[in-house]
C-alpha positions in Angstrom: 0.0 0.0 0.0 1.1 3.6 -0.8 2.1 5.1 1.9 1.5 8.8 0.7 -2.0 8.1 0.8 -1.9 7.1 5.0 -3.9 10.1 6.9 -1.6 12.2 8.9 -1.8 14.1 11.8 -1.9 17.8 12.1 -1.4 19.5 14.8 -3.3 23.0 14.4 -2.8 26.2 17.0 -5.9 28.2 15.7 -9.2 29.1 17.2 -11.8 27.2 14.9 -12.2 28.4 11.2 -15.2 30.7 11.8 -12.9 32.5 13.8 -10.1 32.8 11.8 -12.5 34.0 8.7 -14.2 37.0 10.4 -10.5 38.0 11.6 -9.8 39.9 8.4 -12.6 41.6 9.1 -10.6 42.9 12.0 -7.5 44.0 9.8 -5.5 40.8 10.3 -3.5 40.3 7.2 -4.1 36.7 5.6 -5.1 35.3 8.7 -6.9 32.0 6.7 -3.0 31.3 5.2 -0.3 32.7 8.2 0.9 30.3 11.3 -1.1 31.0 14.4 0.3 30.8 18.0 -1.5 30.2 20.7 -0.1 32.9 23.5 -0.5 30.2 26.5 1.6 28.1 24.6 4.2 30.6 23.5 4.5 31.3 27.5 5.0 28.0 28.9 6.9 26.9 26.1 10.0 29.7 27.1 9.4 29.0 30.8 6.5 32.2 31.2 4.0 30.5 34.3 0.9 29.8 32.7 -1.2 32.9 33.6 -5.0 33.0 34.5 -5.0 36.2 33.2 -3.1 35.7 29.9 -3.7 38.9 28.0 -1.6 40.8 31.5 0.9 38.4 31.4 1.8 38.9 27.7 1.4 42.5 27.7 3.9 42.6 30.9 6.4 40.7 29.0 6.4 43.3 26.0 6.6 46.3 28.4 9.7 44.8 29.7 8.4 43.7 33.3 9.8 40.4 32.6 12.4 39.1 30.3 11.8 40.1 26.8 9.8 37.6 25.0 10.5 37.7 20.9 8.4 36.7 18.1 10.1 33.2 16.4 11.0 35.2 13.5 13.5 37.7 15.8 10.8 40.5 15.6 9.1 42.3 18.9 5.8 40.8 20.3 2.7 42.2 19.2 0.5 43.3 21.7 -3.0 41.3 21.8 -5.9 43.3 20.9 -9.3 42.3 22.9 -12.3 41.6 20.7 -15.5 40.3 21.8 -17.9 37.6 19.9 -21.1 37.3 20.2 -22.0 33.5 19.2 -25.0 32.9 17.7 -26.9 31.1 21.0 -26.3 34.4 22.6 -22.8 33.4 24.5 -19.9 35.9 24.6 -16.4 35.6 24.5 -13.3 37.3 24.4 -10.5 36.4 22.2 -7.3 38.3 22.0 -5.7 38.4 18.5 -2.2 40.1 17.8 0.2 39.8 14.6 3.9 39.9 14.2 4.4 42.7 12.0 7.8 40.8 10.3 6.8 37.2 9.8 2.5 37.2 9.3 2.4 35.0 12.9 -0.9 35.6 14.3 -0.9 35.2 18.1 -3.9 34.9 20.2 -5.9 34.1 23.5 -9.1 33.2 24.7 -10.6 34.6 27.8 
């Protein structure tokens, strides 16, 4: 059997697609075809505690509270914008979306 035809796993860091789409209504550039980053993940992965309160914690770490935290790419964070949804069984959430000005990397949150 060809193995080229085997599923794969993908591993994907993105809110779900819906979410995605309506971001280039927010001014996101590409945001259906750039790498998204979960901010949690960005954190823990260079040693950041895992904040409740995620959108503080990344914003103190571009203001220089903490140790300077760079985009993959070498470039400065982007700060994460707040934006609320309203889904369409009435729920609300907040998701915080911010883009790396260099590389396209979309980096976000959800409250």
């Amino acid at each position: 059997m060809d193995h080229s035809l085997q599923p794969f796993e993908m591993d994907c860091d993105a809110p779900t697609y819906a979410v995605v789409k309506v971001c280039r209504e927010l001014g996101l550039v590409m945001p259906e075809d750039v790498r998204w980053l979960g901010a949690r993940a960005v954190l823990a992965a260079r040693g950041k505690p895992s904040a409740k309160f995620i959108f503080y914690h990344w914003n103190d770490c571009l203001l220089g509270t903490n140790d300077v935290v760079v985009c993959s790419c070498g470039g400065p964070l982007p700060f994460l914008k707040c934006y609320q949804f309203t889904l369409a069984d009435g729920r609300e959430i907040v998701y915080g979306f911010g883009q790396c000005h260099r590389c396209l990397t979309i980096y976000w949150a959800k409250e």
